[in-house]
ZAFIZA-683658 format. One record per residue (C-alpha): x, y, z. Coordinates in steps of 0.25 Angstrom, whole numbers. Layout:
N
ZALUM;X;Y;Z
...
This chain:
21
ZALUM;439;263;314
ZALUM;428;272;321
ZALUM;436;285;321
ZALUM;442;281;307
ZALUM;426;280;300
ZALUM;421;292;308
ZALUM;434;301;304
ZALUM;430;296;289
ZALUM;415;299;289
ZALUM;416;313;297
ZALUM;428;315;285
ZALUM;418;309;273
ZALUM;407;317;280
ZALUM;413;330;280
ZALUM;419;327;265
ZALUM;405;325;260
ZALUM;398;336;267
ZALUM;410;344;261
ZALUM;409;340;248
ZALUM;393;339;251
ZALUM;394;354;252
């Protein structure tokens, strides 16, 4: 579960910060 939510965040993180941009 740990993996799976820190894999989603870093992806949702990195979307936004993309998107952000």
């Amino acid at each position: 579960m740990a993996l799976s939510k820190h894999g989603l965040t870093r992806d949702m993180t990195m979307k936004y910060h993309m998107e952000g941009s």
